[in-house]
C-alpha positions as CSV (number, residue, x, y, z in Angstrom):
1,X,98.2,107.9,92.2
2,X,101.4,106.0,92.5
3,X,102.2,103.2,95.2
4,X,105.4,102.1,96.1
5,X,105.5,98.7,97.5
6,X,108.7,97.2,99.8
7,X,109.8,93.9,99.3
8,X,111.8,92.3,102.5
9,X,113.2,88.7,101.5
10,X,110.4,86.8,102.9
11,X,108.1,89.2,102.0
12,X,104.6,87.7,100.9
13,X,102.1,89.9,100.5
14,X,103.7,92.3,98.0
15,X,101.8,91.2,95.2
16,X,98.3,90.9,96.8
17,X,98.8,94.9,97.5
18,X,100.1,95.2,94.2
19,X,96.7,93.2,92.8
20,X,94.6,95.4,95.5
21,X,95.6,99.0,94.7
22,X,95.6,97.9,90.7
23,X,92.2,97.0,91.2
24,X,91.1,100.9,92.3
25,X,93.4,102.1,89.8
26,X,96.5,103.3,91.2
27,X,99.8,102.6,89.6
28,X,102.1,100.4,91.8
29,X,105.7,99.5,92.0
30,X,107.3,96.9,94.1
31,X,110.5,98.1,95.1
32,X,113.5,95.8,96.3
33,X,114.6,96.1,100.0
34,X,118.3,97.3,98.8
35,X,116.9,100.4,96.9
36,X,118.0,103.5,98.2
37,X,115.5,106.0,97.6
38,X,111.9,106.1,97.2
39,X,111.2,106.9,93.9
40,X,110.3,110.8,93.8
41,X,106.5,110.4,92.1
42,X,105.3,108.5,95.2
43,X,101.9,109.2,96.9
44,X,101.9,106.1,99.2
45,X,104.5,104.1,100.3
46,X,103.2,100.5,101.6
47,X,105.5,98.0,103.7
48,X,103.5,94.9,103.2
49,X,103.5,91.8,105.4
50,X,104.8,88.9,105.7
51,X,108.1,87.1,106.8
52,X,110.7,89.8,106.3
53,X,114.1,87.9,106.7
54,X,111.9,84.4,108.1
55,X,111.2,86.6,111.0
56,X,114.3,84.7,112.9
57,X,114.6,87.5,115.6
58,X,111.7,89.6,116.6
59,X,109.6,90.5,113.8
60,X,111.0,92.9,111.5
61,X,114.0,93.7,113.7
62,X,116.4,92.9,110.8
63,X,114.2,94.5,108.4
64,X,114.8,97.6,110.1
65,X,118.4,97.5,109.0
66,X,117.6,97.1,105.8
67,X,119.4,100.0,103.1
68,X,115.9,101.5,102.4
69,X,114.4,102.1,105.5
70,X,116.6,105.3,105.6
71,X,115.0,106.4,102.7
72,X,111.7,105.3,104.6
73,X,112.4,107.5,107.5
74,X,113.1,110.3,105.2
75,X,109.7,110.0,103.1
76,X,108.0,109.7,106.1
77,X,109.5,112.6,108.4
78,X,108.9,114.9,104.5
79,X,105.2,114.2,105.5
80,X,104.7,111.2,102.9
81,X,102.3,108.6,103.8
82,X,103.2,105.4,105.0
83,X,101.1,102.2,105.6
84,X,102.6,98.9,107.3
85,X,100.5,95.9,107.1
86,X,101.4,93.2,109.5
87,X,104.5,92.6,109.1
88,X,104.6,96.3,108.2
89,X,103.4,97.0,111.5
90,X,106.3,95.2,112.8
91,X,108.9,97.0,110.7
92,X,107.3,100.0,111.4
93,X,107.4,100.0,114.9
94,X,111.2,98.2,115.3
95,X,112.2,100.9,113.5
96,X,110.8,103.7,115.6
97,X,108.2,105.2,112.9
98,X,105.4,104.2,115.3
99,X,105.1,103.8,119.0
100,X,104.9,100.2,120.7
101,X,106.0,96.7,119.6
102,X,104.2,93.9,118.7
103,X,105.1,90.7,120.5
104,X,103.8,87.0,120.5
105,X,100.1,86.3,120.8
106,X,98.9,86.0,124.3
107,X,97.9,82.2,123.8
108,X,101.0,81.7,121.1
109,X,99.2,80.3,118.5
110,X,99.4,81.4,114.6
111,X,96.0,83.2,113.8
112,X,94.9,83.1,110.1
113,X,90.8,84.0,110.3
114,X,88.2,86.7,109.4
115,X,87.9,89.2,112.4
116,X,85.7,92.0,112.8
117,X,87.4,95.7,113.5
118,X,85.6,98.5,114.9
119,X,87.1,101.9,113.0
120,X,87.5,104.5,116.8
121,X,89.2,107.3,114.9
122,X,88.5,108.0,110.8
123,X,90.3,112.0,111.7
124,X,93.1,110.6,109.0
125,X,92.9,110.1,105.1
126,X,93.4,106.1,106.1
127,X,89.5,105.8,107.1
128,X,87.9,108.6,106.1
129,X,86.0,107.2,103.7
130,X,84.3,104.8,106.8
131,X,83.0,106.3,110.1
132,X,83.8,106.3,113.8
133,X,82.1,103.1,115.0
134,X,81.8,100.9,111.9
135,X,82.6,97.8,111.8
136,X,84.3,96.0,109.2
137,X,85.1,92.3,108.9
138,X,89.0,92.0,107.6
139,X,91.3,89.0,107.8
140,X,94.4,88.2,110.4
141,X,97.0,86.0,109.6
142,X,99.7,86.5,112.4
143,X,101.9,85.0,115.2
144,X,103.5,87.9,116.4
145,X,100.2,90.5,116.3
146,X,99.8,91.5,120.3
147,X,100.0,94.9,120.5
148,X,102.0,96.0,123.6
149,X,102.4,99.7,124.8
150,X,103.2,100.6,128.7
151,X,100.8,103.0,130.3
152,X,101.8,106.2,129.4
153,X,102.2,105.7,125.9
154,X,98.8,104.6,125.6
155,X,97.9,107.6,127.7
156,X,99.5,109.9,124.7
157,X,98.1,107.5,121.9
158,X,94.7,108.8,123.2
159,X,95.6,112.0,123.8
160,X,96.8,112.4,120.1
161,X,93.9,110.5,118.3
162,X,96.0,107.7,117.0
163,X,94.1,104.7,118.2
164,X,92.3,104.0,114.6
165,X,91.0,100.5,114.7
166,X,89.9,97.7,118.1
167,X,89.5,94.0,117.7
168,X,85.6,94.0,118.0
169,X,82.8,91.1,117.6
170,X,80.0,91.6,114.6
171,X,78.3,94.2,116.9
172,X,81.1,96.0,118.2
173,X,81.8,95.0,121.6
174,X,85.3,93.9,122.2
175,X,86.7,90.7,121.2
176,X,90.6,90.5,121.4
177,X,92.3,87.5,119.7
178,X,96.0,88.2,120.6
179,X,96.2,89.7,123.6
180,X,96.6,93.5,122.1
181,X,96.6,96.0,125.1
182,X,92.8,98.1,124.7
183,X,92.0,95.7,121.9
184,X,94.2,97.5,119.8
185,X,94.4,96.5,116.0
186,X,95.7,99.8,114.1
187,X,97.8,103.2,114.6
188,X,99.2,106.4,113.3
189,X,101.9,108.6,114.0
190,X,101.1,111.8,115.7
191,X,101.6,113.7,112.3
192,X,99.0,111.2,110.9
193,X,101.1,110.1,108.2
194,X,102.2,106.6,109.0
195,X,100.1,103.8,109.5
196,X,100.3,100.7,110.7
197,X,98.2,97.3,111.3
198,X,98.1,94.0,112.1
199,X,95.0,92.7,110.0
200,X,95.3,92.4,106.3
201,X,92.7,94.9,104.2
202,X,94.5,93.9,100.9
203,X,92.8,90.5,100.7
204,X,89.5,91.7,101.6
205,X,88.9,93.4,98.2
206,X,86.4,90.9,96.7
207,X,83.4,89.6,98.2
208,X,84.1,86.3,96.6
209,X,86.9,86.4,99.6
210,X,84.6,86.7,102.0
211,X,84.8,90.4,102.5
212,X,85.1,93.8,100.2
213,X,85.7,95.6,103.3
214,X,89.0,96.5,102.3
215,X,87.8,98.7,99.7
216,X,86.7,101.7,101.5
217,X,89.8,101.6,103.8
218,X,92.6,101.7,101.0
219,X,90.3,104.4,98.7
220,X,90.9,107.1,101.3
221,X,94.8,107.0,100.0
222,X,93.8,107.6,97.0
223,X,93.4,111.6,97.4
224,X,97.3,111.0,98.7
């Protein structure tokens, strides 16, 4: 199992995924934002989080330009799996790979806490290792996380089973700490290929973090 890992400058959680996916024995690569291909013995291609380019327009807007997110859309539209976490999210969905934008929390304060997330769809090799109603508890750390799609793109995100994770409390019911429209915390593509999130599973590996949650959501790559 190999992972290829983009780094953005500003980029900051590149090496916690690295330290993640090491730890269930995948072999990783980080790979520099000017690359201009994937390399060709990549199973999962990860855009972590964090500040790509200080985040000085909308988040990950510049990213987007970057030389290797052609090679991104390539990988992905070949059927190769793609996860975006946080920042990723952002890149993700400047760039067109996923529906909706991400915008500035509703009450516009930075949010770095645990949060519980109820898994609504595990029909993709992201969460099939959980099932549909868990909940997990997995850490947030973002300004820009509120989730926004207009009506009839959430109507088709529905439709197409790509809603894959809510903002919940301990027991499930909703609890929304940025505004998200539905609550919204994670997405796919229709193909079910690319993923993105706002919440961080990487850093909830270890219980002496607080959480091992992240475990069971990463393993289900590794049958990539």
């Amino acid at each position: 199992m190999k992972v290829a890992i983009l780094q953005f400058p500003g980029t900051n959680c590149e090496y916690d995924t690295q330290h993640a996916f090491k730890s269930l024995g995948a072999e990783t690569e980080v790979l520099w934002h000017k690359s201009q291909n994937i390399p060709s013995d990549t199973n999962l291609l990860i855009v972590a989080g964090g500040f790509s380019y200080g985040d000085y327009l909308r988040s990950g807007a510049i990213a987007k330009f970057s030389p290797v997110m052609q090679a991104v859309k390539e990988y992905a539209a070949n059927g190769g799996k793609v996860l975006g976490i946080c920042n990723g999210f952002q890149v993700l969905t400047e760039a067109g790979l996923l529906p909706g934008a991400l915008k500035r929390n509703e009450h516009l304060h930075f949010l770095s806490q645990h949060h519980n997330l109820k898994v609504i769809s595990n029909n993709n090799i992201f969460l099939e290792k959980l099932e549909n109603n868990d909940v997990v508890n997995i850490p947030i750390a973002h300004h820009d996380g509120n989730y926004y799609i207009n009506e009839e793109g959430l109507k088709d995100l529905y439709e197409n089973d790509q809603v894959l994770l809510k903002y919940c409390d301990k027991e499930g019911h909703s609890s929304n700490p940025n505004g998200s429209v539905d609550a919204i915390a994670g997405i796919c593509n229709k193909e079910k290929n690319v993923f993105g999130l706002m919440p961080h599973p990487e850093r909830a590996m270890e219980m002496i973090l607080g959480s091992n949650d992240g475990v069971k959501m990463l393993q289900g790559f590794l049958q990539a």
